[in-house]
N, C-alpha and C positions, 0 to 999 in steps of 0.2 A: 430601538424599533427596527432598524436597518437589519440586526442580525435576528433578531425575531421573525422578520419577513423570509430573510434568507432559510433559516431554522425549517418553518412552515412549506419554503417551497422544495426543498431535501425529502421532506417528510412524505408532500404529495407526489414528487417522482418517483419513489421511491413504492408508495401503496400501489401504483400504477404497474409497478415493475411483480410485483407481489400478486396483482392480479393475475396478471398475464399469464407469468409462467410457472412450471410446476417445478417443487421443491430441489430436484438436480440437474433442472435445465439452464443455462446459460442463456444470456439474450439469442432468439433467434438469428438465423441467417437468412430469413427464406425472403427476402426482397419487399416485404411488406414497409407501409411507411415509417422511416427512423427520425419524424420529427419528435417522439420523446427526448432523442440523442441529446437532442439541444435544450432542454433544461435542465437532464441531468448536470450537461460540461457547464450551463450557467450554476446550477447552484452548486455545483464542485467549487467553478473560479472564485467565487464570490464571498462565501464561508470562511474565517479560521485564519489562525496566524499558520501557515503554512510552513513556514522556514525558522521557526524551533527548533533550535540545536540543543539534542540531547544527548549527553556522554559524560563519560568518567569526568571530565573538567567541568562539564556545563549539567551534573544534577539536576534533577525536578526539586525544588526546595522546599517549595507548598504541594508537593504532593503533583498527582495527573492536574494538567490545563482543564478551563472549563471549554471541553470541547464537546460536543452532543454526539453521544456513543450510542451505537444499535445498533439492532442484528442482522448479521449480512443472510442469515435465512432466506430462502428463494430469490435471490437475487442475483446470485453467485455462486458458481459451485465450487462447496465445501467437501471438510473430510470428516468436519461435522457440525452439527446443527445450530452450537452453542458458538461460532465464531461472531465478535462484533467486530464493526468497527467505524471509526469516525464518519458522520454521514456526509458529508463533502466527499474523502475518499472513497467512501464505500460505492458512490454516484460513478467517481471515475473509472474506478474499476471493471466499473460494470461495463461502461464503456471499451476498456484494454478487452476484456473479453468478447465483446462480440466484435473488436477488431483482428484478435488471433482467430474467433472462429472463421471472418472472410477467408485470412490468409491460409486455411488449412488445418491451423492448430484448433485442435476440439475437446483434448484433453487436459488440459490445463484446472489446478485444484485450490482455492486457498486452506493451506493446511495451518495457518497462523495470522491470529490480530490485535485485536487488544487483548492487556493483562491489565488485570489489577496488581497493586504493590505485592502484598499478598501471595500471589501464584510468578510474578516474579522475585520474589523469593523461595520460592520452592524450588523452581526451576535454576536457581544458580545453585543451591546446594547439592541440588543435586546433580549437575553436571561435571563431570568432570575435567575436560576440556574449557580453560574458562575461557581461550582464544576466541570461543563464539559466543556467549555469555555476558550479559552485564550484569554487575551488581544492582538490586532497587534502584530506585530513583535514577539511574542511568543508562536505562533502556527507553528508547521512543516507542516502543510497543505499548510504555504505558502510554503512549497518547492518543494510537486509538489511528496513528496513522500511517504505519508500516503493516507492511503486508506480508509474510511469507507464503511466496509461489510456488508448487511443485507440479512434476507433470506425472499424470497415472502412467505406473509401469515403468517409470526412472527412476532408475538410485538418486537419492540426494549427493554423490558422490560424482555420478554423469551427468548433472543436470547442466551445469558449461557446456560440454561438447552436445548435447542434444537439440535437434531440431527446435525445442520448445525453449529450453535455455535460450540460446543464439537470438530469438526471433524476440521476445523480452530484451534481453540486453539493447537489440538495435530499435526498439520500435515502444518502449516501456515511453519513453522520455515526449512521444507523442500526446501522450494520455495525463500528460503530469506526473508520470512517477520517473523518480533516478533508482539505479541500481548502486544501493547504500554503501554495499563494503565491495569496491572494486578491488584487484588484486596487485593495482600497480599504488593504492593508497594506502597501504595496513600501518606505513611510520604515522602516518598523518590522524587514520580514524581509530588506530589502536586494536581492530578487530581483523580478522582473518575475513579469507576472499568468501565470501556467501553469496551467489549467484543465484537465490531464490530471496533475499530479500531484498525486498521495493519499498521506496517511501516519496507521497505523496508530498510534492514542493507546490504544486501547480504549474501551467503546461509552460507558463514564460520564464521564471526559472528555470524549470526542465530542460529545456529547451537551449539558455545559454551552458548548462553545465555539460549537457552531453557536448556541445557542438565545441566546446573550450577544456573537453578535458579535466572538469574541476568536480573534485568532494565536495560534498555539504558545508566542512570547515572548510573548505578553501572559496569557497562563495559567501558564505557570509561574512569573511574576514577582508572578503575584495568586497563586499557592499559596505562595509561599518565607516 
């Protein structure tokens, strides 16, 4: 009943957010009232096993989590229409964005979120670089709560050194999300440095990993 409540109230913040604004707008900035703010961050906190570690060692075995997947459409601007993603995340997100638009940042894109098994398989075969790549069932993308961030008019190559890059890295972990494959972890998470992908832990996790330095595996290996 508890996550049914929670489920329900994702849903309503979410239609609200759907009302509001139009299909490439980002939460306003214009100083109107932000008590939506605070249901979104409640039904983000509240939702989902948030700290699922998924990776070459740690597979999806039964397949994606039963997490409630849907469309980040008007909510968030995308690079297209068809992105989802987990609706806890999807909440918070919304939020990382209209705290980059205070700060300046206004172009910021999710150009990546959930996969099915399926299109995560298409997508490693055909990759060839498999440094950024997982194979099936070892990608968190299948769960619907990783994010890839880009900013319009940046290479995926400058997105580190860019304004937008920089400004995520230091300020992502407010929102609940860590910055997945840092480039001082690659022996640890196995992946290369990707400075556009974000995964949703919630904001108290978040929170101890940026402030101590730690990967997802090395947080859940210090909680077990």
């Amino acid at each position: 009943m508890k996550r049914l409540c929670t489920i329900c109230a994702v849903f309503v913040v979410i239609a609200l957010l759907i009302a509001r604004y139009a299909p490439e707008d980002s939460p306003s900035a214009d100083g109107e009232s932000h008590a939506w703010e605070t249901g979104v961050a409640a039904a983000a906190a509240a939702s989902g096993d948030y700290l699922l570690l998924v990776n070459a060692d740690n597979p999806l075995t039964d397949g994606a989590p039963d997490f409630e997947i849907v469309s980040a459409y008007r909510v968030v601007p995308l690079l297209n229409r068809n992105i989802e993603l987990e609706a806890g995340t999807l909440g918070a997100l919304a939020l990382l964005f209209r705290g980059a638009r205070d700060a300046g940042i206004e172009n910021l894109v999710v150009n990546d979120g959930y996969r099915s098994r399926a299109e995560q398989q298409r997508i490693y075969d055909a990759t060839e670089d498999k440094a950024f790549v997982q194979p099936p069932d070892c990608s968190e993308h299948q769960t619907g709560l990783a994010a890839d961030i880009a900013a319009r008019g940046v290479d995926r190559d400058e997105m580190a050194g860019s304004a937008e890059g920089q400004w995520l890295a230091e300020n992502a972990w407010k929102y609940g999300f860590i910055l997945r494959y840092p480039p001082d972890k690659i022996d640890i998470t196995g992946i290369s440095y990707e400075p556009w992908h974000f995964r949703y832990v919630g904001t108290e996790a978040a929170k101890y990993m940026f402030e101590n330095g730690l990967c997802l595996e090395e947080y859940v290996d210090k909680s077990d």
